[in-house]
C-alpha positions as CSV (number, residue, x, y, z in Angstrom):
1,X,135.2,65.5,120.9
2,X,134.1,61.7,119.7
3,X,134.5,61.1,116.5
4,X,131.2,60.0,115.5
5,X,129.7,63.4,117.3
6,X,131.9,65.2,115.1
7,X,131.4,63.5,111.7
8,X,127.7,64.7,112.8
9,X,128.0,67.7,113.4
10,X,129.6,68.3,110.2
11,X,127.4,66.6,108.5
12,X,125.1,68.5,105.8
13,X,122.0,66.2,106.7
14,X,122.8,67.6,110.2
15,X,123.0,70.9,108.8
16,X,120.0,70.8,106.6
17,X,117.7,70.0,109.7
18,X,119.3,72.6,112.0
19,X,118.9,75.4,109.1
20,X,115.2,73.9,108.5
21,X,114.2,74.1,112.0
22,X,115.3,77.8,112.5
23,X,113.7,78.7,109.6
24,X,110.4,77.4,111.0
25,X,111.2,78.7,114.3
26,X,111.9,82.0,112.8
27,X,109.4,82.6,110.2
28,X,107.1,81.3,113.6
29,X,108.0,83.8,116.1
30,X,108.1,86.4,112.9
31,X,104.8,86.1,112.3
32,X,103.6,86.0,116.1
33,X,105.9,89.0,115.9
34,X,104.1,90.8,113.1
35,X,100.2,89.6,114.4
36,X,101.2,91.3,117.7
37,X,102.2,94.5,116.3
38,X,99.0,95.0,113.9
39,X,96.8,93.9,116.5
40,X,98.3,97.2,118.9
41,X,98.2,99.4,116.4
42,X,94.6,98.2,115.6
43,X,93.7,98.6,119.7
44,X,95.8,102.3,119.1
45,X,93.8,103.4,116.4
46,X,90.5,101.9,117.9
47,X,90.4,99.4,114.9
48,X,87.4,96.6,115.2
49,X,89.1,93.3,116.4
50,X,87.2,91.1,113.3
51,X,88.7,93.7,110.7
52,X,92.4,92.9,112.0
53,X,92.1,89.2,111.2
54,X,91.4,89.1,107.4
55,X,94.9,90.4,107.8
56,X,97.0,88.6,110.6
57,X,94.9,85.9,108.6
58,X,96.6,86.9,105.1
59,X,100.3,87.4,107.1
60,X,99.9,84.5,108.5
61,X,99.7,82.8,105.2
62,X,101.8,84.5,103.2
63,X,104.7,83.7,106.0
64,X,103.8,79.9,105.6
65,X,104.4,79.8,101.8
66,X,107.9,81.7,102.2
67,X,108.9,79.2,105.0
68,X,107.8,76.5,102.8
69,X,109.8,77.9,99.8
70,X,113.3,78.7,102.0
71,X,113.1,74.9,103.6
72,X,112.1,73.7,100.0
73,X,115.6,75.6,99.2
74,X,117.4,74.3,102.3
75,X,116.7,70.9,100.8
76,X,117.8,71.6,97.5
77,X,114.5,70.8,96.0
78,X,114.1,72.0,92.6
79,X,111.1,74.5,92.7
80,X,111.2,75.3,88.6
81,X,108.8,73.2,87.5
82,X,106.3,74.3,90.6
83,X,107.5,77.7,89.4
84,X,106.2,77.6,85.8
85,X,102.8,75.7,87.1
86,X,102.5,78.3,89.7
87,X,102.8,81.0,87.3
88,X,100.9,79.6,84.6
89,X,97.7,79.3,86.9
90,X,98.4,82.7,88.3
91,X,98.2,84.0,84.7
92,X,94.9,82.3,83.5
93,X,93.1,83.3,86.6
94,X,94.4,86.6,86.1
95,X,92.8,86.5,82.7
96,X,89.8,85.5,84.0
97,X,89.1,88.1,86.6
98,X,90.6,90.6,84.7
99,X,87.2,92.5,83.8
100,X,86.2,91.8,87.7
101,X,89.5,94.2,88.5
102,X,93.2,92.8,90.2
103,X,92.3,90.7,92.8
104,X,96.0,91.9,94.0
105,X,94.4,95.6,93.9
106,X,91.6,94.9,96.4
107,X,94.1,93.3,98.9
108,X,96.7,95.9,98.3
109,X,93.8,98.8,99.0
110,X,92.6,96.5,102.2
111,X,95.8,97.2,103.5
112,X,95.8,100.6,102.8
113,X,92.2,101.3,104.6
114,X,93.5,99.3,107.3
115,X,96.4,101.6,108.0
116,X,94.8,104.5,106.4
117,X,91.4,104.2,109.0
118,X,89.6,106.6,107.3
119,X,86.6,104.9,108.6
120,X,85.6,101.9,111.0
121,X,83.3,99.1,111.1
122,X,79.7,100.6,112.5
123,X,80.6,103.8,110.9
124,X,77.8,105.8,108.6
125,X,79.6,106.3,105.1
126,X,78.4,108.0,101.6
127,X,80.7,106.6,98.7
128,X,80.0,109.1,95.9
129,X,80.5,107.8,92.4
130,X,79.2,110.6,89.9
131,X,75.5,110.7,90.0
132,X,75.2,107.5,91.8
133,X,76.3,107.3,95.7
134,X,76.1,104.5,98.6
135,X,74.9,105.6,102.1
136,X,75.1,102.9,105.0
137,X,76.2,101.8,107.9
138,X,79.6,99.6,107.3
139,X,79.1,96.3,108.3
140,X,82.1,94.8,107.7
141,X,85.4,95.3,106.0
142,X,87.2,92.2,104.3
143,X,90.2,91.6,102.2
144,X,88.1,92.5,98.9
145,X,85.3,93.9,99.9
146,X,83.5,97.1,102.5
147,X,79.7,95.9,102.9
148,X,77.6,98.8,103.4
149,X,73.9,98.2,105.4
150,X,71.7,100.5,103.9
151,X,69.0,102.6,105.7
152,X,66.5,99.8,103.9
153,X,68.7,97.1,104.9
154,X,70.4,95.8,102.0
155,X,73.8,94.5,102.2
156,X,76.3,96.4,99.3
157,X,79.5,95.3,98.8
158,X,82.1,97.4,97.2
159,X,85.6,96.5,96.1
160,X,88.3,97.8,98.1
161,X,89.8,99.6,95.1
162,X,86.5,101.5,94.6
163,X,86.3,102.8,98.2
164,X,90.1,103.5,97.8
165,X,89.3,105.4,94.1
166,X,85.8,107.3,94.7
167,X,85.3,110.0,97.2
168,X,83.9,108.5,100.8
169,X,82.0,111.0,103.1
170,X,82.0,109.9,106.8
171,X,79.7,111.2,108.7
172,X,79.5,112.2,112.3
173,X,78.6,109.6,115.4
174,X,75.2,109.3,116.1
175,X,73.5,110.0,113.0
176,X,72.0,107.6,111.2
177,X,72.4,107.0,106.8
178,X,69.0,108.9,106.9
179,X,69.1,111.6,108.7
180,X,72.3,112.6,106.9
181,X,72.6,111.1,103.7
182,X,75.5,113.0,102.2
């Protein structure tokens, strides 16, 4: 071997790239990987393509920051100071939404409709809360929110942790919020 291949290839900057670009490559095909799989088990379970989305969307991010963070590592960049800003503004918006609920919670419970199904989008659904209840048509399902149509065409939305909580009455094909409201 040439002596000035070698030295290269021993070489930590040589290294460093190499690890860097698997990483990427890696963390890539990963999420490819893990966008495929919830997209055929959404077409399996008859899931509306739009609903899948808000969470190869949320994947797709959350893989990002972790590649970002290992080649950050790679590099030998110091992250602690990032850390405690990080955390720091994690905390104060915490604080802030903390009498709207955990943001977390309403992602967390997004995931568990999604894999859950207990309804779909264009399905009629009665979310019972005590005396008060919710009958519509679901319009759309996000990564906080179900939005409800009602039979006089209001939009409701309703956190992911509620529909998760309260009792939800799905009710059969074909009929409308009217003719069977709950």
């Amino acid at each position: 071997m040439m002596p000035a291949l070698d030295t290269m290839l021993h070489s930590q900057l040589f290294n460093q790239v190499l690890l860097s670009a698997a990483i990427l490559a890696g963390g890539t095909l990963g999420g490819f990987i893990l966008c495929y799989l919830m997209g055929s088990f959404a077409d399996r379970r008859h899931i509306k393509r739009r609903r899948t989305l808000y969470l190869q969307k949320f994947v797709r991010y959350s893989l990002g920051v972790a590649i970002v963070l290992l080649i950050c590592l790679v590099w030998g960049i110091n992250l602690s100071a990032a850390w405690v800003v990080l955390t720091s503004l994690f905390g104060i918006i915490g604080i802030a939404l903390f009498a709207q609920w955990s943001i977390l919670s309403n992602v967390t419970c997004c995931f568990i409709l999604f894999f859950s199904a207990p309804f779909k989008i264009d399905d009629f659904v009665t979310v019972k809360d005590g005396d008060n209840s919710v009958t519509g048509q679901v319009a759309d399902m996000t990564l906080f929110y179900v939005r409800l149509l009602t039979g006089e065409g209001e939009l409701v939305n309703i956190p992911n942790n509620l529909i998760v909580q309260k009792t939800v009455f799905t009710h059969r094909q074909g009929t409308t919020a009217q003719q069977n409201p709950g």
